[in-house]
N, C-alpha and C positions, 0 to 999 in steps of 0.2 A: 504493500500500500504506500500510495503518495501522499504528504500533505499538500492540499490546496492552500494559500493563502492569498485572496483576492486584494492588491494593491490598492491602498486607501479606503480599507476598511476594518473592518473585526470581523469579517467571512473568513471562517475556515473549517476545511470539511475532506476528508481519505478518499483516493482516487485510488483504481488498482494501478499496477504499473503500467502493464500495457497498453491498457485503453489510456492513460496519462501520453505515452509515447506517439500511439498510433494520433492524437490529436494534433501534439505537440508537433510530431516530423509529417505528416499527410496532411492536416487541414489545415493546418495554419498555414504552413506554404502555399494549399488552393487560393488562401484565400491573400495574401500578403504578396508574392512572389509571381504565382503561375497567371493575376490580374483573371482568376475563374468566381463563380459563386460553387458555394455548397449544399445541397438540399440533403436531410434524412427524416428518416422514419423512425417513430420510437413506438410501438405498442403494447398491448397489454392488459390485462382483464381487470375490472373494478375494484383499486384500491391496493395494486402493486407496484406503486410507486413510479408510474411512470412522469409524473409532473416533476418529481422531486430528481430523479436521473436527468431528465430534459433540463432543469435550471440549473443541474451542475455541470452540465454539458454546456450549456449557452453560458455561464460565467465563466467555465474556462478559456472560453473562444473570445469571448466579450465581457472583458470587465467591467464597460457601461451598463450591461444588460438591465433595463428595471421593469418595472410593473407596464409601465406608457406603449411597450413592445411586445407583451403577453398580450393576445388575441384570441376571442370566439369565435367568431363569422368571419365569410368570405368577404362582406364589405370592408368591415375593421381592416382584415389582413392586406386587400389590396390599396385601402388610405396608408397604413401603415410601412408596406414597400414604397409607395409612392414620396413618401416624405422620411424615407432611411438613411439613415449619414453611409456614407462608403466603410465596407467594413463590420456593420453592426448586425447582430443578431436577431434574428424575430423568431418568436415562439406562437405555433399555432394549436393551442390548448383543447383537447375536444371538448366540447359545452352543447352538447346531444343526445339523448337518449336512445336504446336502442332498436325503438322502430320507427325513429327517422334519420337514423344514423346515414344510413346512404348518402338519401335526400340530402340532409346538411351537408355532408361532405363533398356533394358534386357542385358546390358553389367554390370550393379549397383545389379541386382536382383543377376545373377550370382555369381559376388564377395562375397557378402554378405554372402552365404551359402558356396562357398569354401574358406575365410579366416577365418570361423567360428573360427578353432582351435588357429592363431595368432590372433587374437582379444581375444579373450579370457583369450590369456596366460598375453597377455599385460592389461588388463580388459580396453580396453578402452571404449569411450561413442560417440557413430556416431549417426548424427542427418541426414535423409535423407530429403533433401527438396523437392516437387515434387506437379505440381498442382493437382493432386487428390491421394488420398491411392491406388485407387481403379488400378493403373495401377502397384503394384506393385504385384509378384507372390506370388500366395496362401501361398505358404510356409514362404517367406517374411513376406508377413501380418499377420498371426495366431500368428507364432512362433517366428520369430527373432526379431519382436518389442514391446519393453513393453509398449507403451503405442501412439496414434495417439493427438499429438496438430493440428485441426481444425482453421486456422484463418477465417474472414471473415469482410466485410463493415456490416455496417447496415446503412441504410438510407445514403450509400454515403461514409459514414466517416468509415477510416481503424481503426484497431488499435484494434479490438476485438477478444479472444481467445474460445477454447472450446475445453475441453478435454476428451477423451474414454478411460478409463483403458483398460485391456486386455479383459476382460469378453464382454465388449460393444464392442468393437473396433473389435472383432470377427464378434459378430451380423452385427455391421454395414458393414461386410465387406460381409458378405456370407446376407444379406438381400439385399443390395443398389448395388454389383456390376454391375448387368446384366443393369442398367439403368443410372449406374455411380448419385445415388439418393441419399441425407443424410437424408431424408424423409423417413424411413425405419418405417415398421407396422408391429406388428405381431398379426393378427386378431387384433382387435378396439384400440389397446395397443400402442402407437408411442414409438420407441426406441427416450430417450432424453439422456441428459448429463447436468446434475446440474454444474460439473464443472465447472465453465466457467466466465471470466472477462476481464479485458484492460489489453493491453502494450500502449506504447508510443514511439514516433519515433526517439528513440537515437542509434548514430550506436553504437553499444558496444565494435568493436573490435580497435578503437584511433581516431585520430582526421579527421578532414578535409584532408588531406594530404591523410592519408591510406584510407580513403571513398573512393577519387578518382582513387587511386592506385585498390581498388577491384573492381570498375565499371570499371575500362580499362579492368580488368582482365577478367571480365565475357563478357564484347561486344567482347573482342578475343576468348574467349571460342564461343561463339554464331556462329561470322564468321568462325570459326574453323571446326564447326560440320555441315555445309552449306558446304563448302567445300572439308572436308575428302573425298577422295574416300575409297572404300571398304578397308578390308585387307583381306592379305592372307587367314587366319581365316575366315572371313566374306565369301570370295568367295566361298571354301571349303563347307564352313556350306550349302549355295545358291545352290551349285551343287548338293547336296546330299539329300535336301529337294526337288530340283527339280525334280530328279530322282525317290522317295519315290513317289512322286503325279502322276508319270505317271504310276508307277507300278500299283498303287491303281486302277486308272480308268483303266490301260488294264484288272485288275482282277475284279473286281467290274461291271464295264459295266457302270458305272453310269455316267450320263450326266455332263455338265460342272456345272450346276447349283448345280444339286445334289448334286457335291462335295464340291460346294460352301458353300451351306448349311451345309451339315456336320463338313465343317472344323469350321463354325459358332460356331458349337454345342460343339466346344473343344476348341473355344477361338481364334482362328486365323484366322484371318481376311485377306483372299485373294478373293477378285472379280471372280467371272465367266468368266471374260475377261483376267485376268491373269492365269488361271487356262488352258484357252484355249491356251493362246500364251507360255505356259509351255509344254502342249501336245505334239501340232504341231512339236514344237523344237526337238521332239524326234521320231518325225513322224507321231503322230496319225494324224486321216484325215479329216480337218479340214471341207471340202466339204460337208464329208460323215453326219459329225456333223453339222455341220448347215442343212443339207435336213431333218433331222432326225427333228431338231427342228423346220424347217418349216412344215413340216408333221405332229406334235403334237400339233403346234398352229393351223391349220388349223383344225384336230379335233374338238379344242376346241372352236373355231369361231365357227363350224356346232352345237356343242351341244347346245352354246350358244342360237345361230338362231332357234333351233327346240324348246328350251325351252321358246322363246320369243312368238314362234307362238301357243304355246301351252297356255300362257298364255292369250294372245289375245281372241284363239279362247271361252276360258272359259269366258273368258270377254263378249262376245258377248253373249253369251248362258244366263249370268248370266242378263243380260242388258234386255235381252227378255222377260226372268222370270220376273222380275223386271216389266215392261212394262206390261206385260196382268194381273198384280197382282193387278195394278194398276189401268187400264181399268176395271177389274171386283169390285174393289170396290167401283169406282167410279159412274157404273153401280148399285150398289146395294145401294148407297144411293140416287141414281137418282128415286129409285122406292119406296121409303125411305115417 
C-alpha cells in the first residue's frame, strides 16, 4: 500500500501499489505528455464502494477535484465538460435507479461520443460510475474507455477492486453482456483479471462537512430524476420511435410479439404490451390482433392435444407389448 497525500490539504488515504503506479506512469502521461483525454469505467453493485474508489481515483489524477465537478445527468455532465479547465477531472456519479437505469444513462452514453473532440482538446480524465459496464453502449465500452475498475464485497465486507485493461474489458464486454455475467468462458478458459486488491473507506474529496454536502447532492439528484418529466427532446425522440414501430409492423405483418422479439434481438427492450398500445394509437386493430392471437393459441392447444393423444395411444400399445412378453415368458418357464 501507498500513502496518498493530496497537496494543500489534510487528505490522506492507502493506495495499492500498482494501481498507484499504473496511474502515476499510464494516465498521467495521457493526460500531461501524450496532449490525449482519459475516459473509465468504474462499477458495481449497491453500496461497494464505488463512489469512494472513483474520488480517490479522481484526486489522484486531480488534486483540484471538488464537489462543482461530481455530476448526475447528462445535462450537468455536458455544462460541466463544456466549462473544464485543461486537465481536470469530472466524475459522472450514477443518481438512477434501477428500472430507468438504461434510460438515464443513454443521455451519458451520448455525450461521451459527441464531446469526444472538447474532451480531448482539454485532455481531461472522466470516470463514469455506473452499477454495471454492461449498460453502457458498444461504442462506449470498446472504445472510449481505457480501462473498466470492477469493485465488489467479498464475504460481506466492501472495499475490494479488480481491474480489465482494454484487451479484457472488450472480452468481458462482448462475452458477459447478453446475461449482464462477469463469469465470462471462452470454451474451458475463464476470462480473469490478476489485477486486483483493496481501497478503504476514506472520502477523498475533504472532510465531514463536504461528505454531507455531496450526499444532499446526490439524494436531490435521485429525487430529481423521479421527478423530471420528459423534454422537449425526449418527447420528439418518443414520437418518432413510435411512429418507426408502427410503420414496421404495417410493412412487416409481424405480430406484437414478433416485434417484440426482434426488437430483443437489437437490444431494446419494449414488451408486446407496449408495442400493442403503440399500434392501436395509430390505429392498427387491436381486435383484429388479438383474434389472430386467439386463433394461433388455439392451434396450438389442438396440436398440443393431438400430440398428447398420440403419445398415450403408443403408451398403450407399448404396455400390451410389454404384457404378452411377459405372459409368454412367464409361460415358458412354467414348462421350464
Amino acid at each position: 500500500m501507498v500513502q496518498i497525500k493530496i497537496p494543500n490539504s489534510n487528505i490522506e488515504y492507502f493506495m495499492e501499489d500498482r494501481l498507484e503506479n499504473s496511474l502515476r506512469t499510464k494516465i498521467k502521461p495521457l493526460l500531461y505528455e501524450k496532449d490525449e483525454d482519459c475516459v473509465i469505467a468504474l462499477d458495481g453493485n449497491e453500496g461497494a464502494g464505488k463512489s469512494t474508489m472513483a474520488f480517490q481515483i479522481g484526486k489522484f489524477i486531480d488534486p483540484t477535484l471538488n464537489l462543482s465537478r461530481i455530476v448526475f445527468d447528462a445535462e450537468s455532465f455536458k455544462s460541466v465538460v463544456l466549462k473544464a479547465k485543461p486537465k481536470e477531472c469530472i466524475i459522472f456519479d450514477e443518481a438512477f435507479t434501477g428500472f430507468s437505469s438504461r434510460a438515464s444513462l443513454s443521455g451519458v452514453n451520448r455525450a461521451l461520443v459527441s464531446l469526444v473532440m472538447q474532451m480531448r482538446q482539454k485532455n481531461l480524465f472522466v470516470i463514469v460510475v455506473l452499477p454495471t459496464f454492461f449498460l453502457l453502449d458498444k461504442y462506449v465500452a470498446l472504445f472510449r474507455t481505457q480501462f473498466l475498475v470492477h469493485v465488489y464485497k467479498n464475504r460481506g465486507i466492501k472495499g475490494y477492486f479488480r481491474i480489465y485493461n482494454r484487451s479484457k474489458k472488450k472480452l468481458l464486454f462482448l462475452g458477459g453482456r447478453q446475461t449482464y455475467s462477469y463469469n465470462v468462458k471462452f470454451g474451458k478458459k475463464k476470462l480473469e483479471s490478476k489485477f486486483k486488491g483493496r481501497f478503504y473507506g476514506v472520502f477523498a474529496l475533504g472532510d465531514k462537512t463536504i461528505e454531507k454536502k455531496y450526499r444532499q447532492k446526490k439524494e436531490k439528484a435521485l429525487m430529481d430524476t423521479e421527478k423530471t418529466p420528459m423534454s422537449p427532446g425526449q418527447i420528439k425522440y418518443k414520437d418518432q420511435r413510435d411512429k418507426i414501430l408502427f410503420l414496421l409492423r404495417k410493412e412487416t405483418k409481424k405480430s406484437y410479439q414478433e416485434l417484440e422479439e426482434l426488437l430483443l434481438d437489437l437490444d431494446v427492450d419494449i414488451s408486446y404490451v407496449q408495442v400493442r398500445n403503440i399500434c392501436v394509437k395509430f390505429g392498427d386493430s387491436e381486435r383484429l390482433e388479438l383474434r389472430k392471437e386467439a386463433l394461433s393459441l388455439k392451434r396450438e392447444l389442438e396440436e398440443e392435444r393431438k400430440k398428447k393423444i398420440k403419445i398415450i395411444d403408443k403408451g398403450e400399445v407399448f404396455e400390451e407389448k410389454k404384457e404378452k412378453e411377459l405372459e409368454n415368458s412367464e409361460d415358458k418357464l412354467d414348462f421350464q
